[in-house]
PASEDREN-792714 format. One record per residue: x, y negated, z negated of N, C-alpha, C in turn; residue in three letters. Coordinates in Angstrom, 1 decimal. Atoms other than C-alpha are relative to their C-alpha. Last residue first. Layout:
// residues N
GUDREN      n_u      n_v      n_w     ca_u     ca_v     ca_w      c_u      c_v      c_w   residuo
GUDREN        X        Y        Z        X        Y        Z        X        Y        Z       ALA
...
END
This chain:
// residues 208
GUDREN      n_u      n_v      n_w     ca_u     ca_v     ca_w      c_u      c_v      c_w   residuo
GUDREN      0.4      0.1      1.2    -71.7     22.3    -54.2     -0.2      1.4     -1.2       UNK
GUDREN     -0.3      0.7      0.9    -69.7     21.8    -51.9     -0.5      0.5     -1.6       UNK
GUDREN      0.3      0.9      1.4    -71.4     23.5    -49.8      0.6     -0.3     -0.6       UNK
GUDREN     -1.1      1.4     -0.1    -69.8     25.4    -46.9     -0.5     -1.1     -0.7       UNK
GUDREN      0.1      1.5      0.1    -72.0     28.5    -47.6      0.8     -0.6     -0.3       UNK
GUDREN     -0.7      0.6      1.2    -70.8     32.4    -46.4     -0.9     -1.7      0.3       UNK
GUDREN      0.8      1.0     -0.4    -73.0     34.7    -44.5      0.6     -0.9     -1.5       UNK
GUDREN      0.2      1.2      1.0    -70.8     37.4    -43.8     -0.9     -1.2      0.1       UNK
GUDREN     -0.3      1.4      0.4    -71.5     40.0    -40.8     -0.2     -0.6     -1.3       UNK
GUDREN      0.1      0.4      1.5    -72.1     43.1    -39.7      0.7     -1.0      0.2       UNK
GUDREN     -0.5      1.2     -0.2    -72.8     44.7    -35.7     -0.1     -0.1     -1.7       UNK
GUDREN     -1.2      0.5     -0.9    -73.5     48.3    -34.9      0.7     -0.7     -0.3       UNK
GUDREN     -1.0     -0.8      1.2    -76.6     49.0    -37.6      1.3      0.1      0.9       UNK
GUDREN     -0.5      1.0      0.8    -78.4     45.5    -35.6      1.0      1.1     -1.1       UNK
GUDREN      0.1     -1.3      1.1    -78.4     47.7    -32.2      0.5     -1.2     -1.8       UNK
GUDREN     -1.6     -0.8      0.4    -78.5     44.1    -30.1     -0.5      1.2     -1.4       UNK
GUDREN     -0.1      0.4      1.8    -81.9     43.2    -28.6      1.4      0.8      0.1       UNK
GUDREN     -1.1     -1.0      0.6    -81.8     43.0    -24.2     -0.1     -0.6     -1.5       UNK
GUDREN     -1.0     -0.3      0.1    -84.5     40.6    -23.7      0.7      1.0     -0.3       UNK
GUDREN      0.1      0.5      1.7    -87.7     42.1    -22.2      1.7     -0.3     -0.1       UNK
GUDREN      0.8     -0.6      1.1    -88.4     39.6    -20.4      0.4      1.9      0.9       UNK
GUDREN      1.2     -0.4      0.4    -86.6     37.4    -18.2      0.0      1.1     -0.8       UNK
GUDREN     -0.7     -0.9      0.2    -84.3     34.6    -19.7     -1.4      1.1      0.4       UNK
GUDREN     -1.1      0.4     -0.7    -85.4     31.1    -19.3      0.5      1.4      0.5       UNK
GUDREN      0.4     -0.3     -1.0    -88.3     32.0    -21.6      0.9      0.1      1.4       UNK
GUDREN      0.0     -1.4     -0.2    -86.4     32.3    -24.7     -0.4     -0.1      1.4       UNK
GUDREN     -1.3     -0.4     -0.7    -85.5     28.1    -23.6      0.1      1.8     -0.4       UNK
GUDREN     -0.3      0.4     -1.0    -89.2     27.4    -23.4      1.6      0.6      0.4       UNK
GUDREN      0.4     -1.1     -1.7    -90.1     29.5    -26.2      0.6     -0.6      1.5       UNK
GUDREN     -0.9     -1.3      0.2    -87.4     27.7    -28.7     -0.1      0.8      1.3       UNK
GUDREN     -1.0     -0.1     -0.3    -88.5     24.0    -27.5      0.7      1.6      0.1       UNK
GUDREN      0.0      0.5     -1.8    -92.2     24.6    -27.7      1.3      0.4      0.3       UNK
GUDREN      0.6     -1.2     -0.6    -91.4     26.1    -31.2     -0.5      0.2      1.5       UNK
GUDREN     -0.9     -1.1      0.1    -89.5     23.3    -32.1     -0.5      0.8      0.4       UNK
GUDREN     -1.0      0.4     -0.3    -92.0     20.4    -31.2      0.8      1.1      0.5       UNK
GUDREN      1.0     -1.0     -0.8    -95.2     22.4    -33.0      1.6     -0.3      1.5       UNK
GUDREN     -0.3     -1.3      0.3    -92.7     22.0    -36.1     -0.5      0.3      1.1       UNK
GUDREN     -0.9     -0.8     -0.3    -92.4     18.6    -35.3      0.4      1.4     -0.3       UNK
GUDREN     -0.2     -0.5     -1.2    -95.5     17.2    -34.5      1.3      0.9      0.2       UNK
GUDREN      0.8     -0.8     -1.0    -97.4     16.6    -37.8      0.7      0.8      1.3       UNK
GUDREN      1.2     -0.1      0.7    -96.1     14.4    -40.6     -0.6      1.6      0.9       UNK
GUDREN     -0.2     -0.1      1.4    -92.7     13.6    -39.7     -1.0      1.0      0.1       UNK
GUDREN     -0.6     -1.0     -0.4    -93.8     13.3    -35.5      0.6      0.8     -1.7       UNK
GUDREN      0.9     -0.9     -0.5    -97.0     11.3    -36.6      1.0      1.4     -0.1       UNK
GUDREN      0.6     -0.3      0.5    -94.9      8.8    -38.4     -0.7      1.4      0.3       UNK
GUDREN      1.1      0.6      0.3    -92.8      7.9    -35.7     -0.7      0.9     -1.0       UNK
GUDREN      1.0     -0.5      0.5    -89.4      9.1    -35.6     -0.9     -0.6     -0.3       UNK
GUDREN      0.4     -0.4     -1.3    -86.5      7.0    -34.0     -1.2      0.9      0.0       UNK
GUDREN      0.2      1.1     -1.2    -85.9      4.8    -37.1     -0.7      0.8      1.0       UNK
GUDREN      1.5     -0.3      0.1    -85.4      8.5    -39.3     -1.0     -1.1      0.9       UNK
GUDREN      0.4      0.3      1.0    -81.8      8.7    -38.0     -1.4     -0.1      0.1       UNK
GUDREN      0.4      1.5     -0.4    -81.6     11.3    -35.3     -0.4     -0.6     -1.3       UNK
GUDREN      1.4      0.3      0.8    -80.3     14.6    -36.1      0.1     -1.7      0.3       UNK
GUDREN     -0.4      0.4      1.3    -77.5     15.4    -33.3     -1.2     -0.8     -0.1       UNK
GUDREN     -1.4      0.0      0.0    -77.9     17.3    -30.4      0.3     -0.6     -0.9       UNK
GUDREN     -1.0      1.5      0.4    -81.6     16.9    -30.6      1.1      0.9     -0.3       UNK
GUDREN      0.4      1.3      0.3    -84.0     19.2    -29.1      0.4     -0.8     -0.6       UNK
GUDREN     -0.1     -0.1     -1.7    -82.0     22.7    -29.0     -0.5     -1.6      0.6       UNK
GUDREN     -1.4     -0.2     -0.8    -81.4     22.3    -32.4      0.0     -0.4      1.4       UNK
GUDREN     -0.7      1.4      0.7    -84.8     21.8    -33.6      0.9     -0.4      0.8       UNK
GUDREN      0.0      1.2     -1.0    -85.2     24.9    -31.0     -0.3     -1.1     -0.6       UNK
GUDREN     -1.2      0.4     -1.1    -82.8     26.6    -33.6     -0.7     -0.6      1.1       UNK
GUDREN     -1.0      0.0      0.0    -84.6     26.2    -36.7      0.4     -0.6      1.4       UNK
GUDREN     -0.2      1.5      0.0    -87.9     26.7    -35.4      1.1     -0.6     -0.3       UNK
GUDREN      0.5      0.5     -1.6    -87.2     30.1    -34.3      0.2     -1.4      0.2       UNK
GUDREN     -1.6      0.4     -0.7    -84.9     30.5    -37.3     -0.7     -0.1      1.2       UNK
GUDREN      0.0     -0.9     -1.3    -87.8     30.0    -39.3      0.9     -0.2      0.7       UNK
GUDREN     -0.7      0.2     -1.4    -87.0     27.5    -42.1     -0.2      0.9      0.6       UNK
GUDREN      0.7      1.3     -1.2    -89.5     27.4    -44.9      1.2     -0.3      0.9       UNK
GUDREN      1.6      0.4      0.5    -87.6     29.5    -47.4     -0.1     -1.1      0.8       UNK
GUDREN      0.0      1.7      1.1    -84.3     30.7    -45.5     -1.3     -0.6     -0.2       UNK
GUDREN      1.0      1.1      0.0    -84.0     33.9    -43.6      0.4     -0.8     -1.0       UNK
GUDREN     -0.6      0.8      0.2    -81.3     37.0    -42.6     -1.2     -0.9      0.2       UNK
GUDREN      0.5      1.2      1.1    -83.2     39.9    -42.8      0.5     -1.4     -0.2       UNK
GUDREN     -1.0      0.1      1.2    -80.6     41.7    -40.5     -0.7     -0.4     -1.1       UNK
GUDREN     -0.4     -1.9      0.5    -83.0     42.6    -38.0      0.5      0.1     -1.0       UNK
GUDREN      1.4     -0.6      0.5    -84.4     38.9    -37.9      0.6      1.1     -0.4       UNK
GUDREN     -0.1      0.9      1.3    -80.1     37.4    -37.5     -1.8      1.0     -0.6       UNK
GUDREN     -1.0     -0.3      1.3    -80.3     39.8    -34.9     -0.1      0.0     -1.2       UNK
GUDREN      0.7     -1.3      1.0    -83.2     38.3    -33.3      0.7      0.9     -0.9       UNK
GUDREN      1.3      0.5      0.7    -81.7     35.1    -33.3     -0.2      1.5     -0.2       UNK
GUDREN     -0.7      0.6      1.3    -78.5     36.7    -31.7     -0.8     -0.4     -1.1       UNK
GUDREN     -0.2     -1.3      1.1    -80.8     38.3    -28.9      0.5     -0.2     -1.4       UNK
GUDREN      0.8     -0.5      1.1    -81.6     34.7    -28.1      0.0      1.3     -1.2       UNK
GUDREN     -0.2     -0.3      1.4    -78.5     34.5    -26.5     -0.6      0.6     -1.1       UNK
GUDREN      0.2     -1.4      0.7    -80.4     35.3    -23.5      0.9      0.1     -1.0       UNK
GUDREN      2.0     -0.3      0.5    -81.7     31.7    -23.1      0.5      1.3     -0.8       UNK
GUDREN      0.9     -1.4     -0.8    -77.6     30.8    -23.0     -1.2      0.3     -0.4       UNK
GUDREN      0.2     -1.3      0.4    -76.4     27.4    -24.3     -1.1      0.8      0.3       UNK
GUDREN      0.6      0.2      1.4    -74.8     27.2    -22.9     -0.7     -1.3      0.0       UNK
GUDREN     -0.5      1.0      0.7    -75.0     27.9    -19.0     -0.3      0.3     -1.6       UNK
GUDREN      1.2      0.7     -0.2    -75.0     31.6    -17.7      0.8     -1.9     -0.6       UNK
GUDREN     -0.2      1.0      0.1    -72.7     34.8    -17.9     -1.2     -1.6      0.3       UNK
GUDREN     -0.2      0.6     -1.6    -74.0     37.7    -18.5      0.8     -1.4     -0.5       UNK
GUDREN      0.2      1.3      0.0    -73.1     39.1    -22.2      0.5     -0.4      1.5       UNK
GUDREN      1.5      0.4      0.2    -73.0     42.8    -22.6     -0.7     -1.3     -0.1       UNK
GUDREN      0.8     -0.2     -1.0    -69.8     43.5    -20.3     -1.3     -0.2     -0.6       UNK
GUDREN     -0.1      1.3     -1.3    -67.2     41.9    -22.6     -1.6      0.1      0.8       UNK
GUDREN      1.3      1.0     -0.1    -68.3     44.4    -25.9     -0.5     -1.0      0.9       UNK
GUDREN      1.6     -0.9      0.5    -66.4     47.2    -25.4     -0.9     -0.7      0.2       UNK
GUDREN      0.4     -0.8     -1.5    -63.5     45.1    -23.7     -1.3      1.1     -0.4       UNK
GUDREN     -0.4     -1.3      0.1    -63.2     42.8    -27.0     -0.8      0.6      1.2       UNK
GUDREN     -1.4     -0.5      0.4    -62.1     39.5    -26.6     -0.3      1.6     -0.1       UNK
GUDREN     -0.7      0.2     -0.5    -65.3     38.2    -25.0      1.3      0.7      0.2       UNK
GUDREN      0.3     -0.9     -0.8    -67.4     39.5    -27.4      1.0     -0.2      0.9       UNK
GUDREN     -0.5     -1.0      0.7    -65.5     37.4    -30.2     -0.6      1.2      1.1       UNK
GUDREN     -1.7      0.0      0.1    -65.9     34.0    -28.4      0.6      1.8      0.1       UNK
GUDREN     -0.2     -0.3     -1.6    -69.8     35.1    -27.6      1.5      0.2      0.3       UNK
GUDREN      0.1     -1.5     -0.3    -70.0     35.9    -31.4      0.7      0.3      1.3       UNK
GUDREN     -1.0     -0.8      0.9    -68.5     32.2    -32.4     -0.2      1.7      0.7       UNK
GUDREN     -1.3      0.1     -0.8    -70.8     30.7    -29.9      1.4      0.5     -0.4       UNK
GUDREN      0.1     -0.7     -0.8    -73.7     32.5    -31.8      1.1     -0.3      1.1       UNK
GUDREN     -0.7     -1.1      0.3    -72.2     30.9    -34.8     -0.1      1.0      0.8       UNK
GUDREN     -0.9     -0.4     -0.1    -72.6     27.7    -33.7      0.5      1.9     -0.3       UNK
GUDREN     -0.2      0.1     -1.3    -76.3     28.0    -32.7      2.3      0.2      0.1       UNK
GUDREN      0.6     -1.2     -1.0    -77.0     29.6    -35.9      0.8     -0.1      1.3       UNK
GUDREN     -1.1     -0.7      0.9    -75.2     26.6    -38.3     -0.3      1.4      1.1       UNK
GUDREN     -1.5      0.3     -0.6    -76.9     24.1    -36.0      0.8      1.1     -0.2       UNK
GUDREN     -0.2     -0.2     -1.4    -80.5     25.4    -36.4      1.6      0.0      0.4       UNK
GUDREN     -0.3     -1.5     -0.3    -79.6     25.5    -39.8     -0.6      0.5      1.2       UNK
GUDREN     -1.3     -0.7      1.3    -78.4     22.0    -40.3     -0.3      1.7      0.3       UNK
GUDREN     -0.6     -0.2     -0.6    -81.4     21.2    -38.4      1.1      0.2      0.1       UNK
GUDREN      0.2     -1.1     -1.2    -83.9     22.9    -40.4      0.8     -0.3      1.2       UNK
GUDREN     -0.8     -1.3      0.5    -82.0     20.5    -43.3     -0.4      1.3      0.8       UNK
GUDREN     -1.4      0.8      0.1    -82.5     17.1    -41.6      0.8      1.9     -0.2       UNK
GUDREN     -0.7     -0.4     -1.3    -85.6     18.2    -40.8      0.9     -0.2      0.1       UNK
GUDREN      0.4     -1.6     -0.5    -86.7     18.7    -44.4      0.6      0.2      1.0       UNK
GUDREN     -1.6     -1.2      0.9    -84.6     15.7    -45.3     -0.5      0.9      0.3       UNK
GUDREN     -1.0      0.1     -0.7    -87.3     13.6    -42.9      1.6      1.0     -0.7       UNK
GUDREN     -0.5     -0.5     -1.1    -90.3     15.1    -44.5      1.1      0.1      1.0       UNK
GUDREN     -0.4     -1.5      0.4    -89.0     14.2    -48.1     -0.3      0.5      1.6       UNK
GUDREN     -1.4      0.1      0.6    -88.5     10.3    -46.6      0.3      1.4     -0.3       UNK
GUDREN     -0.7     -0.3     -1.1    -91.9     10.7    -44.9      1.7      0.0     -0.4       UNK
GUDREN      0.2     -0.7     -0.9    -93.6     11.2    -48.3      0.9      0.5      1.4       UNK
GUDREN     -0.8     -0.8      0.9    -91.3      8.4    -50.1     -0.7      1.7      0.6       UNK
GUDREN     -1.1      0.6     -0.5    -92.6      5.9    -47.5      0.7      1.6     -0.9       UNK
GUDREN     -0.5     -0.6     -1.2    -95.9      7.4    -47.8      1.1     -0.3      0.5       UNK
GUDREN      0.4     -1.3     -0.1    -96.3      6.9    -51.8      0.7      0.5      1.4       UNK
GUDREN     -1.6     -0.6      0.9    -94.2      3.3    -51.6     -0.4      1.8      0.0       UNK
GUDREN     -1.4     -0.1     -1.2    -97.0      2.3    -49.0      0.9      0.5     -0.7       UNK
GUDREN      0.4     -0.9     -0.9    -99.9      3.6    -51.4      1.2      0.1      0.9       UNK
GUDREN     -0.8     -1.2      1.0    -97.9      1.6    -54.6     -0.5      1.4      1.0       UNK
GUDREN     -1.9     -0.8     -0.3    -97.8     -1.0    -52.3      0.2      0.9     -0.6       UNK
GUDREN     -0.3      0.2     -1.9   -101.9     -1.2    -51.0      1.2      0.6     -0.1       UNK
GUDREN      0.2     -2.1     -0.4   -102.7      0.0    -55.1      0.4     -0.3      1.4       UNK
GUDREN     -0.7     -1.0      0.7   -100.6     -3.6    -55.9     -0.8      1.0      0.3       UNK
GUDREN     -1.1     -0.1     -0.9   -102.6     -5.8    -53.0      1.0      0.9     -0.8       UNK
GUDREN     -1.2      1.4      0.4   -105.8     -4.9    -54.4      1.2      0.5      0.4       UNK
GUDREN     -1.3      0.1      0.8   -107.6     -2.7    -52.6      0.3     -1.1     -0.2       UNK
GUDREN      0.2      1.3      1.1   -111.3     -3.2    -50.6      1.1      0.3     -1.3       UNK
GUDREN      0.2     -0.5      0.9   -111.5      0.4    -49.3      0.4     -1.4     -1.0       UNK
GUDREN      1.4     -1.0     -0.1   -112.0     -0.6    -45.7     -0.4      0.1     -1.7       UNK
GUDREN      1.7      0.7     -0.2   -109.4     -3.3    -46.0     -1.0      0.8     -0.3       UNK
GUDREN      0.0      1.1      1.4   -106.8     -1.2    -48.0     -1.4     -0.7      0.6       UNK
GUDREN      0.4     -0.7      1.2   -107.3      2.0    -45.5     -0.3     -1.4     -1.1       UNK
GUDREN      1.8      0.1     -0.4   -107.1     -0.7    -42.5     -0.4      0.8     -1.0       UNK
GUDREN      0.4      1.9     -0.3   -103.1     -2.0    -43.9     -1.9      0.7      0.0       UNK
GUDREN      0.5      0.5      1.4   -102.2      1.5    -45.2     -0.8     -1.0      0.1       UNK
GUDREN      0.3     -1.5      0.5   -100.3      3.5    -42.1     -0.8     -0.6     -1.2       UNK
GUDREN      1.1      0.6      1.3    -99.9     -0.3    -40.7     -1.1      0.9     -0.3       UNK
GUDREN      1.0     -0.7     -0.8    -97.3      1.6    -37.8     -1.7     -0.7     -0.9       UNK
GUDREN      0.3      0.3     -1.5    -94.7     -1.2    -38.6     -1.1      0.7      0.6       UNK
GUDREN      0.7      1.0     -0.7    -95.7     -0.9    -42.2      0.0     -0.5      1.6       UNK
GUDREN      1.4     -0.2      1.2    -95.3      2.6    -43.1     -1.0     -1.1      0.2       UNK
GUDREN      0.7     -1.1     -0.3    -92.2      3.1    -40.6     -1.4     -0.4     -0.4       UNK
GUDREN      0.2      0.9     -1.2    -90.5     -0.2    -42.4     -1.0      0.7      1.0       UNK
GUDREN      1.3      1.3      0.3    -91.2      1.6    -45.8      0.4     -1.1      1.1       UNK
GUDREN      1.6     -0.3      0.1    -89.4      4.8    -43.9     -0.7     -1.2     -0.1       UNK
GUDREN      0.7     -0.1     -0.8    -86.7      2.7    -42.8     -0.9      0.5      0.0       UNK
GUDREN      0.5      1.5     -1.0    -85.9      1.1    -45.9     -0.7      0.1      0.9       UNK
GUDREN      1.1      0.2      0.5    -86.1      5.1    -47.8     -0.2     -1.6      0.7       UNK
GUDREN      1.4     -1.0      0.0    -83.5      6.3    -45.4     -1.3     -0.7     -0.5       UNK
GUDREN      0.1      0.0     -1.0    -81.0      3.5    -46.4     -1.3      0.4      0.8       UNK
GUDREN      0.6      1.4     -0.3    -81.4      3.6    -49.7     -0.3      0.1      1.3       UNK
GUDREN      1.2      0.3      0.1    -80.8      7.4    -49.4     -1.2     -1.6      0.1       UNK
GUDREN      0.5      0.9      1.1    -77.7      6.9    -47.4     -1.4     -0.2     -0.7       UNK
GUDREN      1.0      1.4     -0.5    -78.0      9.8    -45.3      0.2     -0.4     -1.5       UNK
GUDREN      0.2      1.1      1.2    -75.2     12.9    -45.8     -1.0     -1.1      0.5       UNK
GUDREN     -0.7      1.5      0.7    -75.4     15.4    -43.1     -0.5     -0.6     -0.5       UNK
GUDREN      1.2      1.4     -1.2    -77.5     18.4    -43.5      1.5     -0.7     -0.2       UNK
GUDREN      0.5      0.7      0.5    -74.9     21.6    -45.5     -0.6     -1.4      1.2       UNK
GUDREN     -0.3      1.4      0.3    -73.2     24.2    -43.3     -1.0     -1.3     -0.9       UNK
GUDREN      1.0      0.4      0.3    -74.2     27.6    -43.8      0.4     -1.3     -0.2       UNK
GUDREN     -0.6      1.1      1.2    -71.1     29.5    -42.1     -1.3     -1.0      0.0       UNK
GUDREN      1.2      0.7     -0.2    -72.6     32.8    -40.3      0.7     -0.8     -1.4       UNK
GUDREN      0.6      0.1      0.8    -69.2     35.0    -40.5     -1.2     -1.2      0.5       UNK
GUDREN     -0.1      1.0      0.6    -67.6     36.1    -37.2     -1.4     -0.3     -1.1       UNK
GUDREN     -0.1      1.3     -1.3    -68.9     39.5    -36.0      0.4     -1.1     -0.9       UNK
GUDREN     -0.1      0.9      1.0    -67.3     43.2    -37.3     -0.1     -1.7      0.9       UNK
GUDREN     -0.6      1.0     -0.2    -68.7     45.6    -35.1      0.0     -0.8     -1.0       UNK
GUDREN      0.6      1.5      0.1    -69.7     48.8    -36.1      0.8     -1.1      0.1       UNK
GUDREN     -0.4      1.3      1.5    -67.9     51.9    -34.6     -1.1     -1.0     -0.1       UNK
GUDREN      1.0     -0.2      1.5    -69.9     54.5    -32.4      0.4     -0.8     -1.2       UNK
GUDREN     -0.3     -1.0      1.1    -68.4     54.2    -28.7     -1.1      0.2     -1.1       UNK
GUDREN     -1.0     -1.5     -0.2    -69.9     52.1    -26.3      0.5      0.1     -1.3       UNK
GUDREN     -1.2      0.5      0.9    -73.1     49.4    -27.7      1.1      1.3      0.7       UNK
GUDREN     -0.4     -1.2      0.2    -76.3     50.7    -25.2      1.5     -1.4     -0.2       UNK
GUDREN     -1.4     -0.5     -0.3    -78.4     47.3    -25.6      0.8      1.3      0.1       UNK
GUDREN     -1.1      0.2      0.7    -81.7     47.8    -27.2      1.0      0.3      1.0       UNK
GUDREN     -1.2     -0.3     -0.7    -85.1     47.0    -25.6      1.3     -0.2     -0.3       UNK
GUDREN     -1.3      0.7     -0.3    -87.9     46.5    -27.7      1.1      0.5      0.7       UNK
GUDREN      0.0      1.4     -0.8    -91.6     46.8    -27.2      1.3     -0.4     -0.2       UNK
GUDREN      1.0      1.0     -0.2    -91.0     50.6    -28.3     -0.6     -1.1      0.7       UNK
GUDREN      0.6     -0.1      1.1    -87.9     51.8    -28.6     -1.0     -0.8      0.1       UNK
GUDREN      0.6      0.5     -0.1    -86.0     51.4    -24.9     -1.0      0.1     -1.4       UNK
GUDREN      1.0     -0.8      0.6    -82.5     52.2    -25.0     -1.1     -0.7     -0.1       UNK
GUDREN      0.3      0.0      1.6    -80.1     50.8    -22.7     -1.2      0.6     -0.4       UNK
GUDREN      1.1     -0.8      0.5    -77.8     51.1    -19.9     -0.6     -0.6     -1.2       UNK
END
């Protein structure tokens, strides 16, 4: 059964307790050698010769040409830690919705609200929306985009495999393709989970 509220469709939860779900663990990006990183950008800058036809056109000397290439090397270097860190929290979502599924599983109240399917599941999504109900966000991460990041690389790709364009421009529209594509999977409307039912921690694994 479930309740229908509007444009959303809520799950019917048995009984009346709230559920207690595994904590949302905020893992930190992996480490990149910044040296590193910043070679392949200024290899990026000149293999695509992001500067070379600006300098002719605009008649530079060869110092404003490298202090232009040192600008967008150090540019694509902040965009690449951005995605480094939207997929750090794509990751940290996607595991924790396999943590929930673990924990539905175990409990006979909750077994029958999760079909079965491949992972990872379209109609997990409800978990995403959760996370919305809950407020749960992060400045300039959308957990949409977030998690089809995620869903689009299994593991963050060093910045080599990134072309300029995808930095700069493609990967936000990227993610959002990827998310709807795999909400779509699932039809409409998904089942949402009652989010005053369910509670959860949201602890960071920082170091720092």
């Amino acid at each position: 059964m479930a309740e229908i509220l509007g444009d959303r469709k809520f799950v019917e939860v048995p009984g009346s307790k709230t559920h207690e779900l595994p904590p949302l663990l905020l893992r930190p990006p992996q480490a990149r050698r910044l040296d590193r990183v910043m070679n392949m950008a200024s290899n990026i800058v000149a293999d695509e010769e992001m500067v070379a036809d600006m300098g002719a056109q605009a008649n530079l000397q060869e110092q404003e040409i490298d202090r232009r290439r040192m600008d967008l090397a150090l540019n694509l270097v902040d965009q690449y830690q951005a995605l480094l860190a939207r997929w750090s929290w794509g990751d940290s979502i996607l595991e924790w919705i396999r943590q929930c599924e673990m924990t539905f599983d175990t409990r006979a109240e909750l077994r029958n609200l999760l079909n079965n399917d491949v992972w990872p599941h379209a109609g997990r999504s409800s978990f995403v929306q959760l996370l919305a109900d809950k407020a749960v966000s992060r400045p300039e991460m959308p957990l949409e985009k977030a998690v089809g990041l995620r869903l689009t690389f299994r593991q963050p790709p060093p910045i080599s495999c990134f072309s300029n364009q995808f930095l700069f421009y493609l990967n936000h529209s990227v993610a959002s393709s990827a998310w709807q594509a795999w909400v779509n999977l699932t039809p409409s409307p998904i089942a949402a989970l009652p989010p005053e039912r369910f509670t959860f921690q949201i602890l960071n694994t920082s170091l720092e």
